[in-house]
Biopython code that builds the backbone (N, CA, C, O; Angstrom):
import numpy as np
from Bio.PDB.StructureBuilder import StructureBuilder

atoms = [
    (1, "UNK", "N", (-18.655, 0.803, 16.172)),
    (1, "UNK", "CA", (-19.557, -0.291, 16.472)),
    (1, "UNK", "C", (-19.210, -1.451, 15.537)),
    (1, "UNK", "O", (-19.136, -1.326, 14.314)),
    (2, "UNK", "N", (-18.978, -2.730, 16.289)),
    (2, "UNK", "CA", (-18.760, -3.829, 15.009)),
    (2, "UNK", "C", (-20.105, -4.385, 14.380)),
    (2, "UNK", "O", (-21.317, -4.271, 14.565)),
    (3, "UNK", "N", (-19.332, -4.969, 13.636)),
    (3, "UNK", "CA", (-20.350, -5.235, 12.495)),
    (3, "UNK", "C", (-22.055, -6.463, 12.971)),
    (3, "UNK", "O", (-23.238, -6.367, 12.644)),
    (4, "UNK", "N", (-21.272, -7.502, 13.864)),
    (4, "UNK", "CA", (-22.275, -8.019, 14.922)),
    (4, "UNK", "C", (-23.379, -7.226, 15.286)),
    (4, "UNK", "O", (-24.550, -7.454, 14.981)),
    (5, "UNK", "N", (-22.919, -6.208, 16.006)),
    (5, "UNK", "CA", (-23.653, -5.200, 16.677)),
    (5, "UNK", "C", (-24.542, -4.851, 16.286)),
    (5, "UNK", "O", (-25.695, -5.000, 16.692)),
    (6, "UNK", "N", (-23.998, -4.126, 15.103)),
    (6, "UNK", "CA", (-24.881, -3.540, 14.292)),
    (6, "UNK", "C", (-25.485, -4.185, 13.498)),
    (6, "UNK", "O", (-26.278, -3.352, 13.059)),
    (7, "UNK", "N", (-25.695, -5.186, 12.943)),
    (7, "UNK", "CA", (-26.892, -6.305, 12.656)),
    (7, "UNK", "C", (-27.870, -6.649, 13.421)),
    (7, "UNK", "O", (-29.078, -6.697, 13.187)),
    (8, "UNK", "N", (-27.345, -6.859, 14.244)),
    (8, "UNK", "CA", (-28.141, -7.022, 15.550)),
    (8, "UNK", "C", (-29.398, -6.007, 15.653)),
    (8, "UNK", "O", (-30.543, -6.355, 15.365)),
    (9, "UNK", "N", (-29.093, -4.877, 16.041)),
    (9, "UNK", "CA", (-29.646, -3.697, 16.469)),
    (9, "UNK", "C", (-30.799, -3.466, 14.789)),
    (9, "UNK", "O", (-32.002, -3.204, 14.788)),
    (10, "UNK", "N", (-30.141, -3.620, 13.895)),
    (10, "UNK", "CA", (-30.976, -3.035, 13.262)),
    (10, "UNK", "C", (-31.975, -4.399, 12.775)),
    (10, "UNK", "O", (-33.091, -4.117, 12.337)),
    (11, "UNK", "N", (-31.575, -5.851, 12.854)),
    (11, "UNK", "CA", (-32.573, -6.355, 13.121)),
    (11, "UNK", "C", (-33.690, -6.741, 13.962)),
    (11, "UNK", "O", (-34.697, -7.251, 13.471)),
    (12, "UNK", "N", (-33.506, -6.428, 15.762)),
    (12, "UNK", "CA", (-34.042, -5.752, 16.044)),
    (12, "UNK", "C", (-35.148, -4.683, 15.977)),
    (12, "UNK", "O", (-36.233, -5.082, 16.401)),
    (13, "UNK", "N", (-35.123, -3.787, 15.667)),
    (13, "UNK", "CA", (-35.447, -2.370, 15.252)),
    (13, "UNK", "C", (-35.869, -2.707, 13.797)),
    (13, "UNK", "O", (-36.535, -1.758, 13.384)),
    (14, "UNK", "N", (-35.777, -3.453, 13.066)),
    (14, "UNK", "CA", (-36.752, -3.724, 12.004)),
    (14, "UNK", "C", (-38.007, -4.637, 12.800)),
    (14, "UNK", "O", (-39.162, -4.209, 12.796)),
    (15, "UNK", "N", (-37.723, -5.645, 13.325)),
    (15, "UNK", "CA", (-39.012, -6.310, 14.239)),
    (15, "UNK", "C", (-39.753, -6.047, 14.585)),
    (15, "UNK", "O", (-40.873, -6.514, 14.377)),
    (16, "UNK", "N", (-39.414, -5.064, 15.361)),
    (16, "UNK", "CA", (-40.428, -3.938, 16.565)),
    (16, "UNK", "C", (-40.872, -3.358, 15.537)),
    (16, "UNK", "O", (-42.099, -3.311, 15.449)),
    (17, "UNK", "N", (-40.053, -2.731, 14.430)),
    (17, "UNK", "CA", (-41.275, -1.733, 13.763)),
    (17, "UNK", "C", (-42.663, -2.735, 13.064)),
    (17, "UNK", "O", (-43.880, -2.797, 13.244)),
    (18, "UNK", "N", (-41.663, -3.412, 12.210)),
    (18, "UNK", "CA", (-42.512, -4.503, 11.252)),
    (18, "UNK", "C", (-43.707, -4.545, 12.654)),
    (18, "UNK", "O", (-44.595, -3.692, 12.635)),
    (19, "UNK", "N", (-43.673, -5.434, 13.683)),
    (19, "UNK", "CA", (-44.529, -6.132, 14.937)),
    (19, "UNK", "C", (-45.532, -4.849, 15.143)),
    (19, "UNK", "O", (-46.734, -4.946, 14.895)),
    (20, "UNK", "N", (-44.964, -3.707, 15.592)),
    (20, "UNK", "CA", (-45.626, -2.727, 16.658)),
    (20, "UNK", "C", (-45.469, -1.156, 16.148)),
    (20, "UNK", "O", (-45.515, -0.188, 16.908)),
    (21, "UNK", "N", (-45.261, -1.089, 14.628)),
    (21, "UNK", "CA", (-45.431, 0.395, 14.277)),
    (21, "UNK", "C", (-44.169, 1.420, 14.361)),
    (21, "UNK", "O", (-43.235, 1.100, 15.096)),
    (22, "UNK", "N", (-44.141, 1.999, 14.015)),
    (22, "UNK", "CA", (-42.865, 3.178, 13.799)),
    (22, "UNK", "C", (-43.001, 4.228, 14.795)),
    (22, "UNK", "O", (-42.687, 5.382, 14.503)),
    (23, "UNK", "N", (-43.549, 3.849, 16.225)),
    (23, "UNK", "CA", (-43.840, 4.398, 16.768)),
    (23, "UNK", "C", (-42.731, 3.779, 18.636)),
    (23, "UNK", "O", (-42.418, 4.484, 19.596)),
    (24, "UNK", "N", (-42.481, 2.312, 18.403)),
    (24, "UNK", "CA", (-42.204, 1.944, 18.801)),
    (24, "UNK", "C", (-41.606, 2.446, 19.674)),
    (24, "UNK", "O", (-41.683, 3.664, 19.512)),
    (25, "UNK", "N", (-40.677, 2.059, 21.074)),
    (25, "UNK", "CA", (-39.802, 1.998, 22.262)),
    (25, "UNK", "C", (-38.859, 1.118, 22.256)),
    (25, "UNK", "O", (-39.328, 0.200, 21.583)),
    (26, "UNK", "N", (-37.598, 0.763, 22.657)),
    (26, "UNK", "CA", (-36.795, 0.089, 22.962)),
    (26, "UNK", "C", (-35.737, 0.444, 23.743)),
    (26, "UNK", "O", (-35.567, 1.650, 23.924)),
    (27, "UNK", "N", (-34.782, -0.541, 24.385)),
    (27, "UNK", "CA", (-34.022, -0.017, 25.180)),
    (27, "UNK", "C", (-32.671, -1.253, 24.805)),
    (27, "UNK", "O", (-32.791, -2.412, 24.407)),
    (28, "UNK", "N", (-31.777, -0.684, 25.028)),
    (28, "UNK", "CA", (-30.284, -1.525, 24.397)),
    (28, "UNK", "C", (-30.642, -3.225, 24.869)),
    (28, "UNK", "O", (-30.539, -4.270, 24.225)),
    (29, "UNK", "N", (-31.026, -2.996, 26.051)),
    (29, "UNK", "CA", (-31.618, -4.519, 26.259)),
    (29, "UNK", "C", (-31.856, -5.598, 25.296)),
    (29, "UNK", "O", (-31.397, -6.703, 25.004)),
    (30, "UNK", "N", (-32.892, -4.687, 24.887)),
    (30, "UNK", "CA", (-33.687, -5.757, 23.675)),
    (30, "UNK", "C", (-32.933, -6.582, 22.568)),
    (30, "UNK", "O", (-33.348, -7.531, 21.903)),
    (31, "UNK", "N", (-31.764, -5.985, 22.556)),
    (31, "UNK", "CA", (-30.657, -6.283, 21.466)),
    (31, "UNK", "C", (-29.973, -8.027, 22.199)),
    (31, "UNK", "O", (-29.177, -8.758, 21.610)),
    (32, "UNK", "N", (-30.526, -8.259, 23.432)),
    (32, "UNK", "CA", (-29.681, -9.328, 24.183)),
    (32, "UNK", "C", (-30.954, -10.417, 24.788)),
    (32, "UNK", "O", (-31.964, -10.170, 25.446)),
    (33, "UNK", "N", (-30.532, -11.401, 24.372)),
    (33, "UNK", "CA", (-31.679, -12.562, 25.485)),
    (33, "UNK", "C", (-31.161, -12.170, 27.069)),
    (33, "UNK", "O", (-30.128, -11.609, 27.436)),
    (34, "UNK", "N", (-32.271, -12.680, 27.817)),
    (34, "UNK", "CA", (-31.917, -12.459, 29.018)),
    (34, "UNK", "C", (-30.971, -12.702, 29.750)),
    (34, "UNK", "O", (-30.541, -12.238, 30.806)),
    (35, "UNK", "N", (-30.675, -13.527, 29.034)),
    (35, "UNK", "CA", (-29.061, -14.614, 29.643)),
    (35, "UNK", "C", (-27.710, -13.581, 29.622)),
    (35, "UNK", "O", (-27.899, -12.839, 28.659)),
    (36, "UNK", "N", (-27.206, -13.440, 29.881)),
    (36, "UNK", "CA", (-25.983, -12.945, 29.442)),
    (36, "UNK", "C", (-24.576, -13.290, 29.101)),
    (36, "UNK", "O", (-23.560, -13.318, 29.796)),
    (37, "UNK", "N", (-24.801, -13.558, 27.779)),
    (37, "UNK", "CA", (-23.901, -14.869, 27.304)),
    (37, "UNK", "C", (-22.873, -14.359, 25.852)),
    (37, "UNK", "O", (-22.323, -15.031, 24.979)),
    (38, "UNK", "N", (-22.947, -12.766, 26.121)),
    (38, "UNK", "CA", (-21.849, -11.907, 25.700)),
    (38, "UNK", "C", (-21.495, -10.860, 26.537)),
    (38, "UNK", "O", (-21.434, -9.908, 25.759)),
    (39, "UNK", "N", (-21.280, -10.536, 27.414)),
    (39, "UNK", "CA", (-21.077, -9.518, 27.839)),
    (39, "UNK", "C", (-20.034, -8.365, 27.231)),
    (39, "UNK", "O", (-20.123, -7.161, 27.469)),
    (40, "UNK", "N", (-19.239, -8.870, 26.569)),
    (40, "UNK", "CA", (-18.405, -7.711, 25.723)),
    (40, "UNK", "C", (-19.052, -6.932, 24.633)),
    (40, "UNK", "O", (-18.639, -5.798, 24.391)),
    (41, "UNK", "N", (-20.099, -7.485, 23.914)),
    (41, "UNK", "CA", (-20.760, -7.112, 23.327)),
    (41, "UNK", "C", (-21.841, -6.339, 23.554)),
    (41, "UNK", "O", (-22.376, -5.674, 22.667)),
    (42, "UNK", "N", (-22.352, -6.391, 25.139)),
    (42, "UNK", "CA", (-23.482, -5.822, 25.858)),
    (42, "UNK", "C", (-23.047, -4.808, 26.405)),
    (42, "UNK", "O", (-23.893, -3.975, 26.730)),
    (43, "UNK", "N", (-21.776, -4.550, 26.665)),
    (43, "UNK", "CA", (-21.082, -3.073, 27.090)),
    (43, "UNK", "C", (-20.651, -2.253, 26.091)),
    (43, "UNK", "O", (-20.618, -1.024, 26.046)),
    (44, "UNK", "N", (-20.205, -3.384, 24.996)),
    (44, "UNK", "CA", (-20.371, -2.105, 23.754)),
    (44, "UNK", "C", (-21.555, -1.555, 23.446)),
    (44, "UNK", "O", (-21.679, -0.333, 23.363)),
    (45, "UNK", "N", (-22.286, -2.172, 23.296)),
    (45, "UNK", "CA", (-23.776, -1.361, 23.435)),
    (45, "UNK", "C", (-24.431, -0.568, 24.402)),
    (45, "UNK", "O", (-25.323, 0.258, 24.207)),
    (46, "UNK", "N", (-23.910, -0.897, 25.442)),
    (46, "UNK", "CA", (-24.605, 0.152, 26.272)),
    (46, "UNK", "C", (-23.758, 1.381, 26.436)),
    (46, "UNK", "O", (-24.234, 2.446, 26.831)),
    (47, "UNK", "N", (-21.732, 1.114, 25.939)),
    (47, "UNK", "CA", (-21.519, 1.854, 25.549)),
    (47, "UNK", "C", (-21.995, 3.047, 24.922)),
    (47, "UNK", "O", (-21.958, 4.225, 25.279)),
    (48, "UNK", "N", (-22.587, 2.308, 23.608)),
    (48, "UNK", "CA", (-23.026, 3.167, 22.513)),
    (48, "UNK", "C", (-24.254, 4.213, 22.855)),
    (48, "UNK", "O", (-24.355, 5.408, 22.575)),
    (49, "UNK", "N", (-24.890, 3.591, 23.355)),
    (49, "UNK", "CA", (-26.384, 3.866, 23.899)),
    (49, "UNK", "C", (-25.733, 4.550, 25.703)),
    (49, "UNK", "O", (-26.619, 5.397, 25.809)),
    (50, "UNK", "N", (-25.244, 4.653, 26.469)),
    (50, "UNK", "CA", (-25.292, 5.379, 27.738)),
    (50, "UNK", "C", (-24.425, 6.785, 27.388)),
    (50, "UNK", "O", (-24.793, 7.955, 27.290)),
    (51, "UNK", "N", (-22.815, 5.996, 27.214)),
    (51, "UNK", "CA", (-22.226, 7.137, 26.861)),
    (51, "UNK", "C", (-21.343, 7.927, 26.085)),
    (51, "UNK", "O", (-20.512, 8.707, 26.550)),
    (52, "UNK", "N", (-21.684, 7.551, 24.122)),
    (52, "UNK", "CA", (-21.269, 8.064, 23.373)),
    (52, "UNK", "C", (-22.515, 8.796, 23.109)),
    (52, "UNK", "O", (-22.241, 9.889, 22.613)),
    (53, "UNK", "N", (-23.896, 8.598, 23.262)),
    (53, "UNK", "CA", (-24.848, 8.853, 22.496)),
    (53, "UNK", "C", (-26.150, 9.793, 23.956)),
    (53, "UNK", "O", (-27.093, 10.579, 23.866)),
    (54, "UNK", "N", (-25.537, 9.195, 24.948)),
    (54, "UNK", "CA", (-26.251, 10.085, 25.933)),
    (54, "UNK", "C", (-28.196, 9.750, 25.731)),
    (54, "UNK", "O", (-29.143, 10.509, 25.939)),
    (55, "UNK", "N", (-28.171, 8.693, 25.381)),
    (55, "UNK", "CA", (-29.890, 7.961, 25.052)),
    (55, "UNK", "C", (-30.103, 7.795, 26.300)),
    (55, "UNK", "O", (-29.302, 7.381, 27.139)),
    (56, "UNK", "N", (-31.607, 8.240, 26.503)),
    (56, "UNK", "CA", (-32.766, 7.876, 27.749)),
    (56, "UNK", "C", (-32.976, 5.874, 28.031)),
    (56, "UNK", "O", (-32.670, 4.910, 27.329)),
    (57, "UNK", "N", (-33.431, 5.964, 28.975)),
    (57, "UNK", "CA", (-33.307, 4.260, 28.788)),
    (57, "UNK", "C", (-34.010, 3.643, 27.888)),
    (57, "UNK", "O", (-33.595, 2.592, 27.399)),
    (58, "UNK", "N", (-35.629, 4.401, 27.384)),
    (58, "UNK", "CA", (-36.312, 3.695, 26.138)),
    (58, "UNK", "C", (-36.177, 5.094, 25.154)),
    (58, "UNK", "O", (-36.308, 6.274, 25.481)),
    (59, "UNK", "N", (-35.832, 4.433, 23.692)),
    (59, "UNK", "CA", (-35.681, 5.114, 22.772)),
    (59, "UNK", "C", (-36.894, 4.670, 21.469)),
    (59, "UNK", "O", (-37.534, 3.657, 21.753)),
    (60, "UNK", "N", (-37.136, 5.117, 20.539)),
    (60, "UNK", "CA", (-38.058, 4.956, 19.189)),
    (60, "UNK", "C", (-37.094, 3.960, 18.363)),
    (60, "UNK", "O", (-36.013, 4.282, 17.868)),
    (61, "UNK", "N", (-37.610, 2.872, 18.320)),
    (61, "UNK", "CA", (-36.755, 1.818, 17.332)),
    (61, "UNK", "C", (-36.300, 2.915, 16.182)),
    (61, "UNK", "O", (-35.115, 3.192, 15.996)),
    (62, "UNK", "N", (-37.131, 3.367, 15.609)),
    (62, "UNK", "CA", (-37.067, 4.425, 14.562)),
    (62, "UNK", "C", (-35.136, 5.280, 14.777)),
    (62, "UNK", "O", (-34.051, 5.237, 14.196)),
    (63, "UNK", "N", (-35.680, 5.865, 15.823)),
    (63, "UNK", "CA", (-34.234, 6.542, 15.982)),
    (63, "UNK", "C", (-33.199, 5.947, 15.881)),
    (63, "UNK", "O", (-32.318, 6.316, 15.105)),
    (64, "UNK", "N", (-33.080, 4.708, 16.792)),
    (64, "UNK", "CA", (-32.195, 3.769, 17.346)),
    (64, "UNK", "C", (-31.478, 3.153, 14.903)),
    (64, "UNK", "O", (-30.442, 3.152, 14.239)),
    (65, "UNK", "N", (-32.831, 2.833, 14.738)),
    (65, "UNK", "CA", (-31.955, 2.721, 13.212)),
    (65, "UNK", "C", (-31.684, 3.178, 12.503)),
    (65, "UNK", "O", (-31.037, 2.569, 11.651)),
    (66, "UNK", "N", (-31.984, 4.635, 12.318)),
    (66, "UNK", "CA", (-31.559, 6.283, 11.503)),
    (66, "UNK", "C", (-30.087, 5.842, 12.136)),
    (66, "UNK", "O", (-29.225, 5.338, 11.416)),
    (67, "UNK", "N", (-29.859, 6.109, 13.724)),
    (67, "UNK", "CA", (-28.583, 6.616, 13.967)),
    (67, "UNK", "C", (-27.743, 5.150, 13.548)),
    (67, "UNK", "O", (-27.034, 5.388, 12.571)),
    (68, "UNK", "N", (-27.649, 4.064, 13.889)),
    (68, "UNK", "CA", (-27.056, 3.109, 13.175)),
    (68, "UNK", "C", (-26.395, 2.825, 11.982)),
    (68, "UNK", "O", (-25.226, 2.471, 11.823)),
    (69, "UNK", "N", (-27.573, 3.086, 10.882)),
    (69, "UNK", "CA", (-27.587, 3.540, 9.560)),
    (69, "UNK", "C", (-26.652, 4.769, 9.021)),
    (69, "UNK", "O", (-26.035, 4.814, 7.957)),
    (70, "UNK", "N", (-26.722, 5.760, 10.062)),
    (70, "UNK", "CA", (-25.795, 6.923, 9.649)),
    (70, "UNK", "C", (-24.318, 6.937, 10.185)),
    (70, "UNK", "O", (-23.334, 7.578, 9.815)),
    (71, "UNK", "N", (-24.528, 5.869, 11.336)),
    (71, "UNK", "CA", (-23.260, 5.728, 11.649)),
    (71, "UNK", "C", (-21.761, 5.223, 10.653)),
    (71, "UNK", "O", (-20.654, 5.164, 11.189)),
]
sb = StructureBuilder()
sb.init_structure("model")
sb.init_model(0)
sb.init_chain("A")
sb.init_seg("    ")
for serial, (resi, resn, name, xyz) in enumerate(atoms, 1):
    if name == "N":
        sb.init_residue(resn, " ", resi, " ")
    sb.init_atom(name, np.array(xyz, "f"), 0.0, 1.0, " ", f" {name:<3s}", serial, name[0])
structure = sb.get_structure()
């Protein structure tokens, strides 16, 4: 995962928790405005998230930044 990415995601996933609890949901989406104005970057992620990692479509921000972090 590059380094973009993964900033991304885990700022992200700090938001949602900070906003809405450690209890949170998310889905690779959230990592992108609606626009789609990377797409190389949005397939690496869904890469990461469909099929290196085999994730449901909403995941626990929580998880989503353990596995990041450990990556």
């Amino acid at each position: 995962m590059n380094k973009e990415l993964k900033e991304k995601i885990l700022q992200v996933c700090n938001d949602k928790i900070e906003k809405k609890g450690t209890n949170v949901g998310l889905s690779f989406y959230a990592f992108f405005k609606n626009k789609n104005d990377n797409p190389k970057l949005l397939m690496e992620a869904a890469t990461w998230w469909i099929e290196t990692h085999k994730l449901d479509h909403f995941e626990k921000a929580m998880k989503i930044k353990e596995m990041v972090l450990g990556n």
